[in-house]
C-alpha angles and dihedrals in degrees: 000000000000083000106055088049096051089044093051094044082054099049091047088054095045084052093054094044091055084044093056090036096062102034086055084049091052085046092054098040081055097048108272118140125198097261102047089092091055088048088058088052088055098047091045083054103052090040092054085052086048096054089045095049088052093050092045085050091043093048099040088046084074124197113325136168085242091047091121091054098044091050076051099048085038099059108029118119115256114268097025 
């Protein structure tokens, strides 16, 4: 019986890792490197500061009469 369950939990894990495998071979066919994951990572991350830098400048600026300019001007994408 200890057998049968070691065999079926190594073949689950054989079958992931030709899953990941191929799916990592496809990526790279396609123009992925190793590190672009780790690039994505990066860029969520900056993305996810710079919305919470934008919420902080929009919350400390208070209640003013140009509140609807400044959330404009807050959250407008660079260069527009």
């Amino acid at each position: 019986m200890t057998v049968l369950v070691w065999t079926a939990i190594g073949l689950l894990v054989g079958g992931l890792l030709l899953v990941a495998w191929w799916f990592d071979r496809d990526a790279r066919r396609r123009g992925a490197t190793p590190l672009s994951g780790a690039t994505m990572g990066a860029d969520a991350s900056s993305r996810r500061w710079e919305v919470r830098r934008r919420e902080s400048q929009q919350l400390l600026g208070g209640a003013t009469p140009r509140g609807q300019d400044a959330h404009h001007g807050t959250w407008r994408r660079p260069g527009t």
